[in-house]
mmCIF file as Biopython writes it, N, C-alpha, C and O atoms, coordinates in Angstrom:
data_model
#
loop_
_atom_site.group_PDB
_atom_site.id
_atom_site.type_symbol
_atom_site.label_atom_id
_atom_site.label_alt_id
_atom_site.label_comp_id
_atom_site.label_asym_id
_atom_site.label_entity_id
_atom_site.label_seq_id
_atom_site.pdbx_PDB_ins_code
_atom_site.Cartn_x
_atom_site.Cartn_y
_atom_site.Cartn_z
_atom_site.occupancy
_atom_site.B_iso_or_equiv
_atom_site.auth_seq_id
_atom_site.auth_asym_id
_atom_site.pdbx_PDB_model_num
ATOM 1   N N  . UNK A ? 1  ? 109.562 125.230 117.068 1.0 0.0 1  A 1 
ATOM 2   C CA . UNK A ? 1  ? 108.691 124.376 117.827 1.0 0.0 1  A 1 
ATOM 3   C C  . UNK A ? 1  ? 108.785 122.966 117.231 1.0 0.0 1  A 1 
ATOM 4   O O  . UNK A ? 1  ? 108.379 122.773 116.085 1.0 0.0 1  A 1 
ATOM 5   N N  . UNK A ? 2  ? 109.384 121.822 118.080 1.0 0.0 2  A 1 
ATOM 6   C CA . UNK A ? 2  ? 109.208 121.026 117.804 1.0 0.0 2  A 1 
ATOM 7   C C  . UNK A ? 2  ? 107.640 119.962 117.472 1.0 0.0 2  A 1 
ATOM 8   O O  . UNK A ? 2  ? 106.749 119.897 118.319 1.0 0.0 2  A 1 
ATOM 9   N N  . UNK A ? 3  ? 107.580 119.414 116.487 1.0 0.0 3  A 1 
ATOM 10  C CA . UNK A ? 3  ? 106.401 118.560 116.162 1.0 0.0 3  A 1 
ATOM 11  C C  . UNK A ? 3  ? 106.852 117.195 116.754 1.0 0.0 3  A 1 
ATOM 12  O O  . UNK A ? 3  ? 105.967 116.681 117.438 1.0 0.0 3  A 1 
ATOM 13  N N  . UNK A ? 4  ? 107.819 116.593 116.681 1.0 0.0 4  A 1 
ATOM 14  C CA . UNK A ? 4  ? 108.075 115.141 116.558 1.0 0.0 4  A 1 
ATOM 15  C C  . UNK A ? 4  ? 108.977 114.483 115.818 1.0 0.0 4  A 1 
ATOM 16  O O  . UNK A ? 4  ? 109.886 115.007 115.175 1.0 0.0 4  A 1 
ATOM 17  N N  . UNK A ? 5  ? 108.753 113.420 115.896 1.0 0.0 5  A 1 
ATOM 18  C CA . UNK A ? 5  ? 109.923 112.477 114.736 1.0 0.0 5  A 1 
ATOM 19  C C  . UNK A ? 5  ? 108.966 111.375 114.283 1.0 0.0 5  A 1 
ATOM 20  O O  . UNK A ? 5  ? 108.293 110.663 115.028 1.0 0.0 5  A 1 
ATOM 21  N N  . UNK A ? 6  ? 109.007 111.341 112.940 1.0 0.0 6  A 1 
ATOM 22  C CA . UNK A ? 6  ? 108.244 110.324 112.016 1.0 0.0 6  A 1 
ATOM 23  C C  . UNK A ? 6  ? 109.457 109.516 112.000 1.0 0.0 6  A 1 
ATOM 24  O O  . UNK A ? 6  ? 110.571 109.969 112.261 1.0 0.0 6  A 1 
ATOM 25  N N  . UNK A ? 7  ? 109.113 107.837 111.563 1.0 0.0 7  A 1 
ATOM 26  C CA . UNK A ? 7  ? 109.975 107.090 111.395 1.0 0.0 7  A 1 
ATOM 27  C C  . UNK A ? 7  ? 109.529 105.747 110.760 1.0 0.0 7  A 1 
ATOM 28  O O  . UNK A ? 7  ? 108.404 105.295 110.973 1.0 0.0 7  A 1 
ATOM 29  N N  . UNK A ? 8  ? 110.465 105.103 109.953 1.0 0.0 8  A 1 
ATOM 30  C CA . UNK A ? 8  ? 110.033 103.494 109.264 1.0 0.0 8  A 1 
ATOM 31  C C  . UNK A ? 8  ? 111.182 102.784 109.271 1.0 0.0 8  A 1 
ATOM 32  O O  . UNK A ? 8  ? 112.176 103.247 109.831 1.0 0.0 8  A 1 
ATOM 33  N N  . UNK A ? 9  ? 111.204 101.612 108.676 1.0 0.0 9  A 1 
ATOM 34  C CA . UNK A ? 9  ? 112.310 101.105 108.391 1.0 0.0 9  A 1 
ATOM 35  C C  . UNK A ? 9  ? 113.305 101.448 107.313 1.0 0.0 9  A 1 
ATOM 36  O O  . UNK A ? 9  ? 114.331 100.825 107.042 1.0 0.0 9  A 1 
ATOM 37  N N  . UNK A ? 10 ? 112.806 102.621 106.699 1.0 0.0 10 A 1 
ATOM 38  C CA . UNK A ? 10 ? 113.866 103.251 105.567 1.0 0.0 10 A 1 
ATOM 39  C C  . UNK A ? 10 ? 114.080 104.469 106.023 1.0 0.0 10 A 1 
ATOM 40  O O  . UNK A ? 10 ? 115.235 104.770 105.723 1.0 0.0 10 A 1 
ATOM 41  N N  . UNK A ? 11 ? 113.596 105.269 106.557 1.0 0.0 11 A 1 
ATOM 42  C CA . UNK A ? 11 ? 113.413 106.675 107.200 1.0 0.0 11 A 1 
ATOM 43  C C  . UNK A ? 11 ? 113.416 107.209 108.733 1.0 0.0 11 A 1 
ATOM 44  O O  . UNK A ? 11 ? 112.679 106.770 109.616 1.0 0.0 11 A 1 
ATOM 45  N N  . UNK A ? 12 ? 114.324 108.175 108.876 1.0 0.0 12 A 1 
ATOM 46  C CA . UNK A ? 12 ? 113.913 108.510 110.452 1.0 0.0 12 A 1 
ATOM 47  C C  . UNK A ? 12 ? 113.968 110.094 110.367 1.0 0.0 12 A 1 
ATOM 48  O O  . UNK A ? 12 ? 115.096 110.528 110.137 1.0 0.0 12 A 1 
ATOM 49  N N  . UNK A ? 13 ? 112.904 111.091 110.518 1.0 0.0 13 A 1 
ATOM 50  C CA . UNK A ? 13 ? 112.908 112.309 110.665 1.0 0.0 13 A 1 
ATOM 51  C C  . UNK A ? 13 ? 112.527 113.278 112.043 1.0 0.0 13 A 1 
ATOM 52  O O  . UNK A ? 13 ? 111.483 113.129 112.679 1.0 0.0 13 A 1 
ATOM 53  N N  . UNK A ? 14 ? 113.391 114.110 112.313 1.0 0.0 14 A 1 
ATOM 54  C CA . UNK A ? 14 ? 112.627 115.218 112.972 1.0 0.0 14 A 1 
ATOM 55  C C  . UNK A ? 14 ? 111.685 116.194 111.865 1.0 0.0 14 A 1 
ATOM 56  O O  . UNK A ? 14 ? 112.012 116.535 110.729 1.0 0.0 14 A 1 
ATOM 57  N N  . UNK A ? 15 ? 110.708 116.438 112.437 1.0 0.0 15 A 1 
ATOM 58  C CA . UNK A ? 15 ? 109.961 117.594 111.943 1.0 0.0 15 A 1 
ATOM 59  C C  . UNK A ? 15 ? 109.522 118.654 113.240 1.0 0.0 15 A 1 
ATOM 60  O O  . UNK A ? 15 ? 109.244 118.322 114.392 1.0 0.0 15 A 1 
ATOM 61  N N  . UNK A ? 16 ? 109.559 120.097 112.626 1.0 0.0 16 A 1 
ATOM 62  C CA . UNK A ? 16 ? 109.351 121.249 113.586 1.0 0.0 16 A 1 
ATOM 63  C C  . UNK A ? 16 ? 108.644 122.437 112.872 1.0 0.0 16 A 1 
ATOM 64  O O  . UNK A ? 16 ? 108.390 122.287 111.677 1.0 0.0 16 A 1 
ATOM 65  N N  . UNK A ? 17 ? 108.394 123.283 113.316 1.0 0.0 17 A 1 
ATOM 66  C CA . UNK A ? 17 ? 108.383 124.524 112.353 1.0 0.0 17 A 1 
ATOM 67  C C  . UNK A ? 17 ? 109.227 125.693 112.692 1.0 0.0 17 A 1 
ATOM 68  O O  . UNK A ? 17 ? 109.331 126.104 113.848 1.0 0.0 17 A 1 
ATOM 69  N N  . UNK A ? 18 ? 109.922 126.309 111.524 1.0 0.0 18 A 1 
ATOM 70  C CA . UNK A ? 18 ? 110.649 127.501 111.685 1.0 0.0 18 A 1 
ATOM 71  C C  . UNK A ? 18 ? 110.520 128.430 111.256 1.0 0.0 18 A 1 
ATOM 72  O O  . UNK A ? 18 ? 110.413 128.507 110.032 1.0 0.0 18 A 1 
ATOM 73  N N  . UNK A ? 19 ? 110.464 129.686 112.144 1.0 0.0 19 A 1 
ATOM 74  C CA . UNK A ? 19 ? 109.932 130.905 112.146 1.0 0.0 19 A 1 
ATOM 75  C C  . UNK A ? 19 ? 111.202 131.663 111.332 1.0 0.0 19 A 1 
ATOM 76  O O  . UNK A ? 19 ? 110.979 132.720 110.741 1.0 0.0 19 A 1 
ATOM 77  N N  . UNK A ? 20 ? 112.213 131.208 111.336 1.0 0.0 20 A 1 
ATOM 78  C CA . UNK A ? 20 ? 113.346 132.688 110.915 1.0 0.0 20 A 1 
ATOM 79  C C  . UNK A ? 20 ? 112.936 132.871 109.668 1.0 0.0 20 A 1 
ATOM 80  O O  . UNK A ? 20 ? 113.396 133.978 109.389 1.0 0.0 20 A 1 
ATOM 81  N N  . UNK A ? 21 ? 112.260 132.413 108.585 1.0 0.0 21 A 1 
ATOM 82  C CA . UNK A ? 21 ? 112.631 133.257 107.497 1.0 0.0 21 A 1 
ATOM 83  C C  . UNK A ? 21 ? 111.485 134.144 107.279 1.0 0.0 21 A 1 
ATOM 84  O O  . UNK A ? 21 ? 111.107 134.943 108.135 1.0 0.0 21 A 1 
ATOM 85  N N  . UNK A ? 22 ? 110.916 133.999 106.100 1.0 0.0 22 A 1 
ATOM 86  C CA . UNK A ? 22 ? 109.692 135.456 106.069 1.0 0.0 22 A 1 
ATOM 87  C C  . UNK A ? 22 ? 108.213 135.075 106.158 1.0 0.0 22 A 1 
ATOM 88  O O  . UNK A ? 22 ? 107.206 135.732 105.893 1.0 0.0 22 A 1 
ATOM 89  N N  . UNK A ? 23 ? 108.412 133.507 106.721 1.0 0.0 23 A 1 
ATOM 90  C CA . UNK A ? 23 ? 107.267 133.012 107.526 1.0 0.0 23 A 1 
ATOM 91  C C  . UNK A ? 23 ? 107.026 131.779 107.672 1.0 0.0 23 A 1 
ATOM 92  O O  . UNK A ? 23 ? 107.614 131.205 106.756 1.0 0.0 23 A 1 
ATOM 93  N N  . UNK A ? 24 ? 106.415 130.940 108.401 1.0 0.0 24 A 1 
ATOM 94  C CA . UNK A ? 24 ? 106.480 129.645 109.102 1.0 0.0 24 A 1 
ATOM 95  C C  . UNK A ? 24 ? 106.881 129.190 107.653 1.0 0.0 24 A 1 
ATOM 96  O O  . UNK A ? 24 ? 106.779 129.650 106.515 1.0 0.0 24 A 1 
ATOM 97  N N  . UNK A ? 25 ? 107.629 127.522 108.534 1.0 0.0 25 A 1 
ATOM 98  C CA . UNK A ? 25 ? 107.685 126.818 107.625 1.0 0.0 25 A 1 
ATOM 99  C C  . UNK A ? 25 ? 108.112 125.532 107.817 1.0 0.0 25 A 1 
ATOM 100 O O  . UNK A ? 25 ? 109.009 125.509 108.659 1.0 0.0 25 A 1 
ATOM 101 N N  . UNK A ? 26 ? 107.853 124.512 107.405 1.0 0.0 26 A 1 
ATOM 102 C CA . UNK A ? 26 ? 108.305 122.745 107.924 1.0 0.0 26 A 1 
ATOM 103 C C  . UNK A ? 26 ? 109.589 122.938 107.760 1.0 0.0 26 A 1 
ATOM 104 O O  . UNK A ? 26 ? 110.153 123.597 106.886 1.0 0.0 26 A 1 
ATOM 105 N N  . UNK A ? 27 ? 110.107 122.240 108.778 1.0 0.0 27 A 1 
ATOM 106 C CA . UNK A ? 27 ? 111.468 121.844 108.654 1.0 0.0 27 A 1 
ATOM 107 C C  . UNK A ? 27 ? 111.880 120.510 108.875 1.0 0.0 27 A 1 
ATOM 108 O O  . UNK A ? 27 ? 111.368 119.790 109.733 1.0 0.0 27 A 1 
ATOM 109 N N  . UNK A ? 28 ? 112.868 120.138 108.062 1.0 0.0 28 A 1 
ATOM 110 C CA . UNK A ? 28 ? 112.736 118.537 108.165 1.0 0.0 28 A 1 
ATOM 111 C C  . UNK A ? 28 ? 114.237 118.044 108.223 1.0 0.0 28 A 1 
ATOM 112 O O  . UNK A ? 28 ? 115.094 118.195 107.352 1.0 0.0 28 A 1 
ATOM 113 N N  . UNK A ? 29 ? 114.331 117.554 109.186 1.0 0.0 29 A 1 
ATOM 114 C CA . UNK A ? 29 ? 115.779 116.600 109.682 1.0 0.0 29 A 1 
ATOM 115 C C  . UNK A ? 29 ? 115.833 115.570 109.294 1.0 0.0 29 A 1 
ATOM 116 O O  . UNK A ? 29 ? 114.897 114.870 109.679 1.0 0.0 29 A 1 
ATOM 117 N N  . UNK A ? 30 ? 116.858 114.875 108.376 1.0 0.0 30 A 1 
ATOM 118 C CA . UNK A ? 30 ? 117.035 113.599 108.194 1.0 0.0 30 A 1 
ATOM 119 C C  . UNK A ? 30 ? 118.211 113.097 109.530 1.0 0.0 30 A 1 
ATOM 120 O O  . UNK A ? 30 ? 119.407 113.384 109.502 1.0 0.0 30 A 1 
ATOM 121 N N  . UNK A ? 31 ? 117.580 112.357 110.565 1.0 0.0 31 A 1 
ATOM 122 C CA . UNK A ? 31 ? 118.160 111.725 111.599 1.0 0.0 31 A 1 
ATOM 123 C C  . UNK A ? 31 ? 119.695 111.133 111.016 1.0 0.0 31 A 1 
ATOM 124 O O  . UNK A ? 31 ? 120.776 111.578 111.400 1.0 0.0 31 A 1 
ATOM 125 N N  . UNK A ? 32 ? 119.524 110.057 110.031 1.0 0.0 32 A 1 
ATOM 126 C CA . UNK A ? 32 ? 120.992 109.977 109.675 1.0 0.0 32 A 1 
ATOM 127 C C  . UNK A ? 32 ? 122.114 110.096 109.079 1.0 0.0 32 A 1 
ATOM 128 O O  . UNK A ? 32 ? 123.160 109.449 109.126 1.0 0.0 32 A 1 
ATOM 129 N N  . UNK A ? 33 ? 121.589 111.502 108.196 1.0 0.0 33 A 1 
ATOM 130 C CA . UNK A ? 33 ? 122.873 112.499 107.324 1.0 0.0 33 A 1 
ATOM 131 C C  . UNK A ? 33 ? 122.597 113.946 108.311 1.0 0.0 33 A 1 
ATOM 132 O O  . UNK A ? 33 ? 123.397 114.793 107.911 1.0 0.0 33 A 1 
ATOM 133 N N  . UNK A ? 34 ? 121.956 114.368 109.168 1.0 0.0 34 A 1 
ATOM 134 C CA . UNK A ? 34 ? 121.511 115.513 109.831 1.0 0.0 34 A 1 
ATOM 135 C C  . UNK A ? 34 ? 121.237 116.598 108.601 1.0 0.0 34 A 1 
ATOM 136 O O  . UNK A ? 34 ? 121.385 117.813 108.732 1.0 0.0 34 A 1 
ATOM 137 N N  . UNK A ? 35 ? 120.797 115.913 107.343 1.0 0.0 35 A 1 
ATOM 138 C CA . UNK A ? 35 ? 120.426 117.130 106.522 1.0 0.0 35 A 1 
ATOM 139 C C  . UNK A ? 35 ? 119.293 117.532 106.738 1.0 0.0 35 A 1 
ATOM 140 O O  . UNK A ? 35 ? 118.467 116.903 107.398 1.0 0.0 35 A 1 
ATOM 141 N N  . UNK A ? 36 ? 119.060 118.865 106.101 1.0 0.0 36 A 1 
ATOM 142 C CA . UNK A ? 36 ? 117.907 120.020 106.840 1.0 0.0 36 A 1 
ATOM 143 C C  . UNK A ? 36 ? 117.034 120.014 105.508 1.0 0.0 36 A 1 
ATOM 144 O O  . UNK A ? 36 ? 117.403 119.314 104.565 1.0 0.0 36 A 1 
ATOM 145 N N  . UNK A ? 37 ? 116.309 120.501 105.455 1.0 0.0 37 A 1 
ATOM 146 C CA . UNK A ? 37 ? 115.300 120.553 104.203 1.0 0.0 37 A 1 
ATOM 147 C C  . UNK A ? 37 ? 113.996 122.107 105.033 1.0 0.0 37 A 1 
ATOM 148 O O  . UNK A ? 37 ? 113.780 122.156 106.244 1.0 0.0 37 A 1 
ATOM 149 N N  . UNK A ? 38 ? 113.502 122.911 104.233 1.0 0.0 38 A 1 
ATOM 150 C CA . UNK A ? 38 ? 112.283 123.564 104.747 1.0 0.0 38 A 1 
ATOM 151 C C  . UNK A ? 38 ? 111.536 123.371 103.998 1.0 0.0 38 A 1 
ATOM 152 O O  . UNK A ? 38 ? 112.082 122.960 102.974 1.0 0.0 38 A 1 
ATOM 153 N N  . UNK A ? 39 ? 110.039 123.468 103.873 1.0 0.0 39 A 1 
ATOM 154 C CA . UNK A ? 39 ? 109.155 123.364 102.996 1.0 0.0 39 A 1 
ATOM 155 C C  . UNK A ? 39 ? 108.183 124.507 103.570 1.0 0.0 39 A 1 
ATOM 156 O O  . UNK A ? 39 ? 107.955 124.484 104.780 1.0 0.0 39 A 1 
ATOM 157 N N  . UNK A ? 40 ? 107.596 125.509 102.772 1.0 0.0 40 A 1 
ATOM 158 C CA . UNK A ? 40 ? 106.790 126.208 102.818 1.0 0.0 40 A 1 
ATOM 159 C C  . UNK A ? 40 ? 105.331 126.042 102.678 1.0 0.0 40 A 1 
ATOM 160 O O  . UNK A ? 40 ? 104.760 124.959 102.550 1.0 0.0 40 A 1 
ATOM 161 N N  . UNK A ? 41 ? 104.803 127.148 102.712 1.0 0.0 41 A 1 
ATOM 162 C CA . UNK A ? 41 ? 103.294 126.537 102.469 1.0 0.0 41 A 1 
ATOM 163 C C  . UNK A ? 41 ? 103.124 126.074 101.335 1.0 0.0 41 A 1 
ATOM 164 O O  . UNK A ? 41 ? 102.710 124.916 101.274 1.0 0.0 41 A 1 
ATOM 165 N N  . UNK A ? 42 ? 103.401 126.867 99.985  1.0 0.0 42 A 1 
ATOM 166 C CA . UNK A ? 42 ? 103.288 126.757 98.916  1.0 0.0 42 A 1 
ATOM 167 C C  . UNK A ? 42 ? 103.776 125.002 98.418  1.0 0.0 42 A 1 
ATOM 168 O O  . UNK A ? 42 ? 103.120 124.179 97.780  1.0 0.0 42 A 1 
ATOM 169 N N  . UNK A ? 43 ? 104.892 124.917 98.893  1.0 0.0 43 A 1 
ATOM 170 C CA . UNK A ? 43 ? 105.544 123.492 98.983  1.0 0.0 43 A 1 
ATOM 171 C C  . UNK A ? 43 ? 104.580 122.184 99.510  1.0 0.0 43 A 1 
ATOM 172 O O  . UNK A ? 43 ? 104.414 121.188 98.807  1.0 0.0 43 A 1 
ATOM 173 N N  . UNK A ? 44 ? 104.057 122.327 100.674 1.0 0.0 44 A 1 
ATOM 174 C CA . UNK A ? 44 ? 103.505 121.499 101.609 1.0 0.0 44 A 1 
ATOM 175 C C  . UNK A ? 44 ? 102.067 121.338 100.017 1.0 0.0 44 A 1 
ATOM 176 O O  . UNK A ? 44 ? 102.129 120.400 99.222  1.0 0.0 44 A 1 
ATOM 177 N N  . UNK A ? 45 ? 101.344 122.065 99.956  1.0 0.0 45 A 1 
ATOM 178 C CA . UNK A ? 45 ? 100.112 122.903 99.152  1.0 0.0 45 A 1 
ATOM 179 C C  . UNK A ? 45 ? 100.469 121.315 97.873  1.0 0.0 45 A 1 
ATOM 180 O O  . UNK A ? 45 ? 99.947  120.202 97.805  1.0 0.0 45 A 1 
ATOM 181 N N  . UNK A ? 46 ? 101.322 121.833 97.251  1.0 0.0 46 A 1 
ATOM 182 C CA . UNK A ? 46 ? 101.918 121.061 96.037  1.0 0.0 46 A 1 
ATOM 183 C C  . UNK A ? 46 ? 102.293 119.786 96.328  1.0 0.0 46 A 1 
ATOM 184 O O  . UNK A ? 46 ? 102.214 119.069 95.331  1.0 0.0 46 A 1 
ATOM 185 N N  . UNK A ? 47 ? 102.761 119.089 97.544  1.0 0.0 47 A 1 
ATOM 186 C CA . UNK A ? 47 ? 102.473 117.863 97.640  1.0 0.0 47 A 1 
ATOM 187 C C  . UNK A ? 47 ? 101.760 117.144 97.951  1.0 0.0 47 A 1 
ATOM 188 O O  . UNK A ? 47 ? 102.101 115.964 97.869  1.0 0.0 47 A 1 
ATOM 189 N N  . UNK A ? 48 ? 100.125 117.540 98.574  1.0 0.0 48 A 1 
ATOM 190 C CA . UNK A ? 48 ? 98.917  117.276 98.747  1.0 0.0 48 A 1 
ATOM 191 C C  . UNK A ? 48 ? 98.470  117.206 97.171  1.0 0.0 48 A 1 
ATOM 192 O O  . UNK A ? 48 ? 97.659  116.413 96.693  1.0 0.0 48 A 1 
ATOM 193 N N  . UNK A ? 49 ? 98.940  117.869 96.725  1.0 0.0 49 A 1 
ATOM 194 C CA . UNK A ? 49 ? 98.319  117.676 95.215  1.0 0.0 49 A 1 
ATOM 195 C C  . UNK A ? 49 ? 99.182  117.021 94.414  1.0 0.0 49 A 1 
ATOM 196 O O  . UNK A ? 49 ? 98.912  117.168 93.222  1.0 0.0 49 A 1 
ATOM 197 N N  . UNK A ? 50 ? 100.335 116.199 94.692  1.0 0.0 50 A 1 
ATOM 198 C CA . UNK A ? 50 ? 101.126 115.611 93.933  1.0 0.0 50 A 1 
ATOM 199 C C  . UNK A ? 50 ? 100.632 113.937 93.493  1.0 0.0 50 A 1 
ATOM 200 O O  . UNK A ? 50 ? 100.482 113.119 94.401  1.0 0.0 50 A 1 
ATOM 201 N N  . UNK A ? 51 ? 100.432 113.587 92.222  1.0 0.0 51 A 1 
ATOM 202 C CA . UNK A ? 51 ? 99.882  112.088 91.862  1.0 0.0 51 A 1 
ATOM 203 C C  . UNK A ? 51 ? 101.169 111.140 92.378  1.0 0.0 51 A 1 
ATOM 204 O O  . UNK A ? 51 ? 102.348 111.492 92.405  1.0 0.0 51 A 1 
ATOM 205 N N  . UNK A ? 52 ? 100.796 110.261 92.650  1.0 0.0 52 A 1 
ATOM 206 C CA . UNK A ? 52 ? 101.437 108.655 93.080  1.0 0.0 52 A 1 
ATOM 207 C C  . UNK A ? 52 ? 102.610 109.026 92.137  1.0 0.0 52 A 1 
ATOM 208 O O  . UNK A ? 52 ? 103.646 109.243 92.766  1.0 0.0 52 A 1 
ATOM 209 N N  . UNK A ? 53 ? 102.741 109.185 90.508  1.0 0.0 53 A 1 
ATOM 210 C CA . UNK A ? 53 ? 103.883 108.729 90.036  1.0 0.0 53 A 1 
ATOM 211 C C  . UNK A ? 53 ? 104.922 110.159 90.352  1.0 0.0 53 A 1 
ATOM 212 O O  . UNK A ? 53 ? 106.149 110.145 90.454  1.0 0.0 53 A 1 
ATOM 213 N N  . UNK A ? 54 ? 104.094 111.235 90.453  1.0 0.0 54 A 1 
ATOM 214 C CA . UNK A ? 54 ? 105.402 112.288 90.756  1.0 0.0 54 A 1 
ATOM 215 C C  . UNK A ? 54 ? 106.038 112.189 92.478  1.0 0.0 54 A 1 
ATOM 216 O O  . UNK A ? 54 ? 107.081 112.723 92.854  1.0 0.0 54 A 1 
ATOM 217 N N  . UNK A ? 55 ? 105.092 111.362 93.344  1.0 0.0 55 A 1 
ATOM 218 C CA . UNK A ? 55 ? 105.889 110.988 94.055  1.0 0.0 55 A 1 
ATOM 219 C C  . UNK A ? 55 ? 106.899 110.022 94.105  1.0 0.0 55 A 1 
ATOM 220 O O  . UNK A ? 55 ? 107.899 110.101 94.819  1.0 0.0 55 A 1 
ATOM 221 N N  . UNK A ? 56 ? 106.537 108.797 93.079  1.0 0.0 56 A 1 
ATOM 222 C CA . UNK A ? 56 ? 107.569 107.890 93.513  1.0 0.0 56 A 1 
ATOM 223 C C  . UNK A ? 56 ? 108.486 108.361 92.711  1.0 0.0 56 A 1 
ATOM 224 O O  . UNK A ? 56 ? 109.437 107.618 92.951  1.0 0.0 56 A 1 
ATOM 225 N N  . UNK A ? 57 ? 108.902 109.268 91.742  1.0 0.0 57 A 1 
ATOM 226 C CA . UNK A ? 57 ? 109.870 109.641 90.913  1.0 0.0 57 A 1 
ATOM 227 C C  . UNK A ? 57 ? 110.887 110.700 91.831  1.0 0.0 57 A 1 
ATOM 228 O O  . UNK A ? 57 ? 112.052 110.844 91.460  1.0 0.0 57 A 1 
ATOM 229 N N  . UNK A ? 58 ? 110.340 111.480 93.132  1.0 0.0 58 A 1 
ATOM 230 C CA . UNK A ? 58 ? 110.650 111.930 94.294  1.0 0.0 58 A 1 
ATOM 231 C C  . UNK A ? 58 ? 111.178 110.619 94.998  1.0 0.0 58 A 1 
ATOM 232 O O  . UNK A ? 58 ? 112.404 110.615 95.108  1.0 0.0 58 A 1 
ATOM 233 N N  . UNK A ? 59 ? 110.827 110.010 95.273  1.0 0.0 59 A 1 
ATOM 234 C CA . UNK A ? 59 ? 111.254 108.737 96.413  1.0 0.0 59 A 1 
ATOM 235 C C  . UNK A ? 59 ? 112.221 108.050 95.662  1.0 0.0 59 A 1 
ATOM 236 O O  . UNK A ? 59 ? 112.324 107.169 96.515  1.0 0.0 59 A 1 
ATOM 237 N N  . UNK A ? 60 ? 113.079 107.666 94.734  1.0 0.0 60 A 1 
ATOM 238 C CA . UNK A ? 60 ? 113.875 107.111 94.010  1.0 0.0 60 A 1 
ATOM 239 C C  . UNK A ? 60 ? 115.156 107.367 93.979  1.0 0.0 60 A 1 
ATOM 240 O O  . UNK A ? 60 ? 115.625 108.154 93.156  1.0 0.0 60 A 1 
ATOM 241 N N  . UNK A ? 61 ? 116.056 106.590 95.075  1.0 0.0 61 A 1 
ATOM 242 C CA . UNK A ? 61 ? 117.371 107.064 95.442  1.0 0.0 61 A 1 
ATOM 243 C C  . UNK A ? 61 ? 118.272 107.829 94.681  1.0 0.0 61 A 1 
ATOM 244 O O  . UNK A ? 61 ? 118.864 108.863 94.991  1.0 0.0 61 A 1 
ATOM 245 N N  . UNK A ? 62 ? 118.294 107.051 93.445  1.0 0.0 62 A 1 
ATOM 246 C CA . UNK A ? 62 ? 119.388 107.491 92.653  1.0 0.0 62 A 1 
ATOM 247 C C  . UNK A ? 62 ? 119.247 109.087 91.966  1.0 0.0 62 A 1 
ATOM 248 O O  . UNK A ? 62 ? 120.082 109.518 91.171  1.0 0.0 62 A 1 
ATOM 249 N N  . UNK A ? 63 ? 118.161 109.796 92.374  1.0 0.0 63 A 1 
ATOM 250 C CA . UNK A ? 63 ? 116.913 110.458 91.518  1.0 0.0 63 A 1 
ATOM 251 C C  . UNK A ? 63 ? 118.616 111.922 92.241  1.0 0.0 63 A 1 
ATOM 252 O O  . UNK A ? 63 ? 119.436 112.489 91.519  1.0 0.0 63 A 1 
ATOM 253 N N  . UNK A ? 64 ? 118.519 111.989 93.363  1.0 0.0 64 A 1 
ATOM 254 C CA . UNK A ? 64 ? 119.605 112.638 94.221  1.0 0.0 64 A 1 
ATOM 255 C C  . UNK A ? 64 ? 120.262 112.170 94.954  1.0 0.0 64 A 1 
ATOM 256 O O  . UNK A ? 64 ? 121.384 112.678 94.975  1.0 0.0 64 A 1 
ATOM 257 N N  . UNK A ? 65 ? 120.035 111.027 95.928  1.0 0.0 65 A 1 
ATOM 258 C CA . UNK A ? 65 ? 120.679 110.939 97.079  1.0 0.0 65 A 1 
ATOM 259 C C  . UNK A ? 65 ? 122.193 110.338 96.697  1.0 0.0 65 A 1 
ATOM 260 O O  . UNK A ? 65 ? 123.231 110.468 97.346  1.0 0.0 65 A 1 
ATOM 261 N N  . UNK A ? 66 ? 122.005 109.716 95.576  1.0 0.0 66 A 1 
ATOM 262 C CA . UNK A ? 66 ? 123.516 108.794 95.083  1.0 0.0 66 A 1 
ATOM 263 C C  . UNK A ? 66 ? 123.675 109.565 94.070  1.0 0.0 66 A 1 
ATOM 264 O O  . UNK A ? 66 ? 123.779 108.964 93.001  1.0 0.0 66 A 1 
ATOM 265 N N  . UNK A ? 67 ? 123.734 110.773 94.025  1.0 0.0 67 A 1 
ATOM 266 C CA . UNK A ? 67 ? 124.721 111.399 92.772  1.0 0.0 67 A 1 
ATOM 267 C C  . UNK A ? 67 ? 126.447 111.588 93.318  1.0 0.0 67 A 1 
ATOM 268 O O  . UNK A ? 67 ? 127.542 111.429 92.778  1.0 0.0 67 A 1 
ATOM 269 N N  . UNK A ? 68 ? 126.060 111.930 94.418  1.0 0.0 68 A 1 
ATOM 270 C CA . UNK A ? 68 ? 127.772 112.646 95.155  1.0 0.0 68 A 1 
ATOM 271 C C  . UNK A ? 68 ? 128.561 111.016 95.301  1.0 0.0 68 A 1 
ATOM 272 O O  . UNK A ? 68 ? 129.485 110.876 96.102  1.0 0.0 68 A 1 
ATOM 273 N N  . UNK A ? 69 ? 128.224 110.210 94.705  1.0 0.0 69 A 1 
ATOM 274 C CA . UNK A ? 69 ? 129.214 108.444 94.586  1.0 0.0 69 A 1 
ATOM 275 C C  . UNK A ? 69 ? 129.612 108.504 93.709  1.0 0.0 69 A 1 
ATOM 276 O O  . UNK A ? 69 ? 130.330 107.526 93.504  1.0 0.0 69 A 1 
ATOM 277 N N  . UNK A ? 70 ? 129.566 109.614 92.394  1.0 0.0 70 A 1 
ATOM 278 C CA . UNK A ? 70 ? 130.527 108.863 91.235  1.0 0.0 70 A 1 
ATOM 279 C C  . UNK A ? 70 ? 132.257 109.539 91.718  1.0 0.0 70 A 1 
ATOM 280 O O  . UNK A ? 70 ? 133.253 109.202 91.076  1.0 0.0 70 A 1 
#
């Protein structure tokens, strides 16, 4: 089931939920690598509770997205 597409000037996502595995779960499209990501409840749970700095240490390109450049 589709939810929508969130979007900014750094970001463009589909989000939905998917039933195939052993129970709902976010699924998240990055519009311009078409990579997939799921997040579970437990997942979703843990980033409601995540402080400002463990997010921006998450948001920090080089953290993953620029490893596959050397």
């Amino acid at each position: 089931m589709e939810l929508g597409i969130v979007e900014n000037e750094f970001a463009r996502v589909r989000l939905s939920i998917d039933n195939s595995g052993n129970g709902p779960r976010l699924r998240i499209e990055d519009l311009s690598s078409d990579r997939v990501g799921y997040l579970d409840a437990l997942v979703l749970e843990a980033l409601a509770w995540a402080s400002p700095g463990l997010l921006r240490m998450l948001l920090d390109p080089s953290t993953e997205r620029w490893n596959d450049l050397d």
